[in-house]
N, C-alpha and C positions, 0 to 999 in steps of 0.2 A: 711499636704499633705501626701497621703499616696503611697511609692516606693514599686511595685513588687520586687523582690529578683528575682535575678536571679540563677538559679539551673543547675549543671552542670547536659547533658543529661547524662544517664547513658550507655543508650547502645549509643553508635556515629554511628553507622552501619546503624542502623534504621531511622536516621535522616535524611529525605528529604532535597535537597538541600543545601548540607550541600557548605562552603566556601570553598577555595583550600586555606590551611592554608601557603600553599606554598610562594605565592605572596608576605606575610608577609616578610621575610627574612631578606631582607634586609634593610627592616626600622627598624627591631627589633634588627639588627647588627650594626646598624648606633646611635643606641639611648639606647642602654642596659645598658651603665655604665656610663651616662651620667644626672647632676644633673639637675632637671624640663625636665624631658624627657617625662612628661604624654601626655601633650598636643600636642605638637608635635607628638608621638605616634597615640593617639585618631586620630589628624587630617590627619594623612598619611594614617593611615589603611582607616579611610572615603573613602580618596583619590581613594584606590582600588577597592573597594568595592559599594561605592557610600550610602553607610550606615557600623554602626559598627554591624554587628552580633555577638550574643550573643558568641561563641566561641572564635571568637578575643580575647574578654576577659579574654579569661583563657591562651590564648596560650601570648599573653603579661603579664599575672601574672607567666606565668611559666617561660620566661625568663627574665624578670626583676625584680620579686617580687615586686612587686606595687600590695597593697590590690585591690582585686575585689570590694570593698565598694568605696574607693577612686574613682576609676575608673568610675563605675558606677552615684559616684554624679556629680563629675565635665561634661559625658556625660549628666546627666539630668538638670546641672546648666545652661548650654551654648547653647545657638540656635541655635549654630551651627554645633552641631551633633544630628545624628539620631538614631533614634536604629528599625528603621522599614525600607525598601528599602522605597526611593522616585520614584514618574512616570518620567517616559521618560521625559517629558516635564516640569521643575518647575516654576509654574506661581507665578513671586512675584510683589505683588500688595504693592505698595508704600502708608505708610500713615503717609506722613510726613505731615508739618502745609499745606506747598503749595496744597498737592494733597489733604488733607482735605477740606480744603475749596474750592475747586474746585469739590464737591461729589464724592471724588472716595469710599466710602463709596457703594454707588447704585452702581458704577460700580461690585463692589467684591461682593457685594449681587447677583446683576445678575450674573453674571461667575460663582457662586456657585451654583446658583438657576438651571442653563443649566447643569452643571458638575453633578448636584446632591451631591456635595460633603458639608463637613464644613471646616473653615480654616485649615489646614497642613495636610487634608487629602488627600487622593489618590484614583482617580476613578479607578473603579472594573476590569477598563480594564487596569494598571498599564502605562495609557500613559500622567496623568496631576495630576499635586501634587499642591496644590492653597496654598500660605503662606502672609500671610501679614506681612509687615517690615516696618519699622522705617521709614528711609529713603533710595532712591537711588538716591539722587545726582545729580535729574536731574529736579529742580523747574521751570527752563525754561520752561520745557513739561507738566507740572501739567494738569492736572493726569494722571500720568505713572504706567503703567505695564512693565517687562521686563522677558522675555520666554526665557530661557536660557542666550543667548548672547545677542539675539534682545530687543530694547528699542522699547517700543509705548507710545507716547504719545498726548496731547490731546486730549485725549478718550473721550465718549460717551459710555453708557452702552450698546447700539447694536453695534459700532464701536470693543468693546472690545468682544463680544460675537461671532459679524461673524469671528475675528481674531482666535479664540477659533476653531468655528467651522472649517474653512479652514485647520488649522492644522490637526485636526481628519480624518479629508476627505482625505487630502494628506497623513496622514500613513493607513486609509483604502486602498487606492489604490495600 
């Protein structure tokens, strides 16, 4: 498998959108001399930011000294961080055994197929991010999606598509 390297920018000035390193503060005050602090780390900055940016990285190696390499793999080993923003909207399509055998399978296809997207990507408009998961804990409802907070379940592939669609429509408006 092959890891991009991350490079620190050289000029920071020039960089668009860059993060308000600010925000940081106080998770990096709260975890700086503190032993298995990466993870926590990683997951607090998420927290802010709703992705890690590439800068994070330096600005936690420059107060905790935690290799950039380190950093970097345990971000790429865990699903549960990002290193790109995710959309507004994160659609996680369940494929546990229950939702499997109940085709959510078609359903994720179709949602992908309307989004235009592939799994963990993000449409162009930065308002749905499609991820397939393991399980979520809700085999009563087989097969479930669940859009932030909200659960849907026993879906149907146009069931789950006009849900899609609705959402678009209400932040078009």
């Amino acid at each position: 498998m092959r890891i991009q390297r991350i490079n620190h920018p050289k000029n920071t000035d020039t960089v668009k959108d860059q993060p308000d390193l600010s925000l940081m503060e106080g998770l990096l005050q709260q975890y700086k001399n503190k032993k298995g602090n990466l993870i926590p780390l990683l997951q607090g900055t998420q927290d802010i930011y709703g992705y890690l940016p590439r800068e994070a990285f330096y600005r936690i190696h420059e107060v905790t000294g935690l290799a950039l390499n380190e950093m970097y793999g345990v971000a790429t080993f865990y699903a549960q961080f990002r290193l790109v923003p995710a959309g507004k909207h994160i659609v996680k399509m369940c494929h546990g055994t229950a939702c499997h055998v109940q085709s959510v399978t078609a359903i994720t296809d179709e949602i992908l197929d309307t989004l235009q997207i592939k799994d963990g990507e993000t449409t162009s408009d930065g308002l749905f991010t499609v991820e397939t998961v393991a399980c979520l804990g809700c085999c009563s409802l087989a097969p479930v999606m669940m859009i932030g907070d909200e659960t849907y379940g026993k879906l149907t592939p146009k069931q789950a598509v006009k849900i899609i669609r609705e959402i678009r429509r209400s932040e078009n408006n």
